[in-house]
C-alpha positions in Angstrom: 0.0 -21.7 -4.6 -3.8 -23.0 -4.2 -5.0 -19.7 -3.1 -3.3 -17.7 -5.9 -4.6 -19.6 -9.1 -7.9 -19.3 -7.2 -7.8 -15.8 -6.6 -6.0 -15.2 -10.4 -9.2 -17.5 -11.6 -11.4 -15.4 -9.9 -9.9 -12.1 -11.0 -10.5 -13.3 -14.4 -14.5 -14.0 -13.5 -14.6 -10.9 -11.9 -13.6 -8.7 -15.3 -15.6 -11.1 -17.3 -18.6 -10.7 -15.2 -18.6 -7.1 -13.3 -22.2 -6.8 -12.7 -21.8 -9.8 -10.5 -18.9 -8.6 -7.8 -20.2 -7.2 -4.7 -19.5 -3.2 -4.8 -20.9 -2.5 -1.7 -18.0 -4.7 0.0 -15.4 -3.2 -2.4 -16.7 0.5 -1.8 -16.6 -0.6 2.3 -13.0 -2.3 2.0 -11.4 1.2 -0.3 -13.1 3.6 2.3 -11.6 1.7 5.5 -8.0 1.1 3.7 -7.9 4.5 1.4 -9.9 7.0 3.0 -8.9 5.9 6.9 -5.2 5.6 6.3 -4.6 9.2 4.6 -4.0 10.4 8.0 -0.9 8.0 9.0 0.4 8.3 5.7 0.6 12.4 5.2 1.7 12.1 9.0 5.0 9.2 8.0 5.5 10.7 4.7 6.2 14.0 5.8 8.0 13.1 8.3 10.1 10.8 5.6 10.9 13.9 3.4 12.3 15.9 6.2 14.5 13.3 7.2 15.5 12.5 4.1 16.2 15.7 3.1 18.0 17.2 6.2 20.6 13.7 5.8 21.3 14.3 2.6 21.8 17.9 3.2 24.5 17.4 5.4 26.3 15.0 3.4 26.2 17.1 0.5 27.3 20.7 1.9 30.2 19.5 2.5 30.7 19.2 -1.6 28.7 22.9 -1.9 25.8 20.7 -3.8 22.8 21.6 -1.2 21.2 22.3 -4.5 20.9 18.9 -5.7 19.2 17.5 -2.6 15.9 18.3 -3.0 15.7 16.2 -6.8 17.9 13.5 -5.6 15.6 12.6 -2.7 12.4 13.0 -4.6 13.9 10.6 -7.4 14.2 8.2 -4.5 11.1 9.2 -3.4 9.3 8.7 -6.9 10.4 5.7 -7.4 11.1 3.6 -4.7 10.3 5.2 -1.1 6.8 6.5 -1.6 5.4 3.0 -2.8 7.4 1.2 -0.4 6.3 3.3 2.5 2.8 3.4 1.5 2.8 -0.2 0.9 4.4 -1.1 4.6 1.4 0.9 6.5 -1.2 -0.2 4.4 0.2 -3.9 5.3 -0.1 -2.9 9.1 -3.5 -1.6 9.0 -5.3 -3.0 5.6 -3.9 -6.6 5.4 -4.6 -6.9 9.4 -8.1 -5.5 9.2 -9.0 -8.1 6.4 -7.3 -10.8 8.0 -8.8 -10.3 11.5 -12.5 -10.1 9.6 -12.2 -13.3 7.5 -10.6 -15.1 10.3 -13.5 -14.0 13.1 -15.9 -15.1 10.0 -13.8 -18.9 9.9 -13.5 -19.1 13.9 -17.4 -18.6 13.8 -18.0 -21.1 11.2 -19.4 -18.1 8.8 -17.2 -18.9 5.5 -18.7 -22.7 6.1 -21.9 -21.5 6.1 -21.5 -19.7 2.9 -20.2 -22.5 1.1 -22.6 -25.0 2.5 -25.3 -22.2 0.6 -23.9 -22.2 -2.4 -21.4 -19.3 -2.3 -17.5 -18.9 -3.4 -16.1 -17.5 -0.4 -13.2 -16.2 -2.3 -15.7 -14.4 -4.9 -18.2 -12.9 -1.8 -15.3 -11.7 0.6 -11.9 -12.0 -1.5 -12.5 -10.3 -4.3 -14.0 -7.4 -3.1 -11.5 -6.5 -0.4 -8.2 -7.3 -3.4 -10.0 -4.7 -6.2 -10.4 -2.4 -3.4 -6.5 -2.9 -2.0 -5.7 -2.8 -6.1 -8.0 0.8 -6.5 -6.8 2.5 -3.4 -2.6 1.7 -3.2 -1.7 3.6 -5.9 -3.6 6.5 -4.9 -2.4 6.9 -1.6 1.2 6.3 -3.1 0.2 9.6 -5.0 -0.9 11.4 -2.3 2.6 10.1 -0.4 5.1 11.2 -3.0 3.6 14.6 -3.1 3.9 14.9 0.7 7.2 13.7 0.8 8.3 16.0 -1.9 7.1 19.3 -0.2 8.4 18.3 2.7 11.6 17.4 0.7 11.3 21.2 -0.6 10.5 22.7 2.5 13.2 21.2 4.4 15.5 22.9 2.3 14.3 26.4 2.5 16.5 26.0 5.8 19.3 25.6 3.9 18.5 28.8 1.9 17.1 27.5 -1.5 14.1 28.7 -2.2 11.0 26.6 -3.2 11.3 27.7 -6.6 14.7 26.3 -7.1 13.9 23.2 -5.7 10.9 23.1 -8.1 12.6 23.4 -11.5 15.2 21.2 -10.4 12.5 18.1 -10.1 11.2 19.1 -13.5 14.9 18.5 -14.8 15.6 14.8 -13.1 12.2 13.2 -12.3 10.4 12.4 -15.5 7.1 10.4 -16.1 8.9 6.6 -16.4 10.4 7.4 -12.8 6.4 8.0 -12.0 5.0 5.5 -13.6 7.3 2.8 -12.2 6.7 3.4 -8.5 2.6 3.7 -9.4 3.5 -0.3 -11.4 4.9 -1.3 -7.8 2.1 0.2 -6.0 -0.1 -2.0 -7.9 1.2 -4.9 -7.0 2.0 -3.8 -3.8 -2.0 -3.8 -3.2 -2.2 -7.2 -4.8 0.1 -8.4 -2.3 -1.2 -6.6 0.5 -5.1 -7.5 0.0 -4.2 -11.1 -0.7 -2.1 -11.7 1.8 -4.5 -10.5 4.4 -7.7 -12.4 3.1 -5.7 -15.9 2.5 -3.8 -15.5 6.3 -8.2 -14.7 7.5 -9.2 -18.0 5.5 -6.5 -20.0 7.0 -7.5 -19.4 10.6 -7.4 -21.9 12.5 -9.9 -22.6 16.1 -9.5 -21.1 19.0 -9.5 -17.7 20.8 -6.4 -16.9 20.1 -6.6 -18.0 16.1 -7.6 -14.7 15.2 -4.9 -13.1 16.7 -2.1 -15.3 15.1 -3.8 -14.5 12.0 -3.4 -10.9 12.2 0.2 -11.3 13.1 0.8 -13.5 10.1 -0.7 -11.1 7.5 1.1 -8.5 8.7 4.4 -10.5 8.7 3.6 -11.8 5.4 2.7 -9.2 3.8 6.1 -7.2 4.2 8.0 -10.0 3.5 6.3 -10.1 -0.1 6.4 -6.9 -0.4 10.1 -7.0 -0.3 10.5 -9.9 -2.7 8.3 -8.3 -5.0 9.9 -4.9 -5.2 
């Protein structure tokens, strides 16, 4: 509860005083959880949609709707799976990369150091790393949904609809709220994610292995929370 009405209060000083955040950390923090993950995530979310797809596609030939798969499971995609996914493997590389960072910084006495010179540890290493998790979730849930749906599409070219079909029949059911909603969950998603990782790194505790606990913890946490919050 401590660390969010710190990090909330700090949010606040950061809109209210921009010039003042550290970019360079943010821009180092988006590039290493938006730019590194897009691999993994094209990989998992195309794999998703062809799942997905060929499931639902034998469930539903039995009833002669093949037709409807492709719209279905990009609804689901929309609006709950791409965000979700996204979310879970930025929580297993982005939350555990902060955490492991902050925590080496408390093991080695680093955060104490900044505080003993003055600095607000949550506003020179927090901050930077949650606008950056905020920035970059939403945009790789983008880039995840659109995977997912051509390999949705794709998929069902086996089943002898072509991609055209499949096309109008996502203009018809997924409109911009279904959009919109999943891109609201991404946000806080990133919140969660980022926040998660940084307060599990400034909670470390001594030790060699403090830093791996840590890591662990984030990780842990962060899906749990990303469950409650959806």
């Amino acid at each position: 509860i401590t660390f969010i009405g710190q990090l909330l209060a700090d949010l606040v000083w950061a809109m209210t005083n921009p010039t003042k955040v550290r970019w360079q950390d943010f821009v180092v923090a988006a590039v290493q959880a938006g730019i590194a993950a897009i691999p993994i995530i094209a990989l998992v979310s195309f794999l998703i949609g062809v799942i997905l797809a060929f499931q639902s596609a034998v469930g539903m030939r039995q009833f002669g709707a093949q037709s409807f798969v492709a719209p279905i499971v990009s609804l689901g995609i929309f609006r709950e799976l791409g965000p979700l996914i996204t979310a879970i493997l930025l929580a297993g590389r982005s939350s555990a990369a902060f955490a492991a960072e902050i925590g080496t910084m408390t093991v080695n006495n680093e955060v104490d150091a900044l505080t003993t010179a003055g600095l607000n540890p949550m506003r020179f290493l927090v901050i930077p790393r949650v606008l950056a998790g905020v920035l970059v979730a939403p945009i790789l849930t983008i880039f995840a949904n659109l995977i997912s749906v051509f390999a949705v599409c794709l998929t069902m070219t086996a089943y002898k609809i072509p991609l055209v079909a499949s096309y109008n029949g996502l203009l018809n059911t997924i409109h911009l709220n279904d959009i919109f909603s999943g891109l609201l969950k991404s946000i806080l998603f990133g919140i969660v994610i980022s926040g998660v990782g940084c307060m599990r790194g400034m909670q470390t505790g001594t030790g060699a292995a403090a830093v791996g606990i840590a890591t662990t913890r984030a990780v842990v946490s962060s899906i749990v929370m990303i469950v409650l919050v959806d």
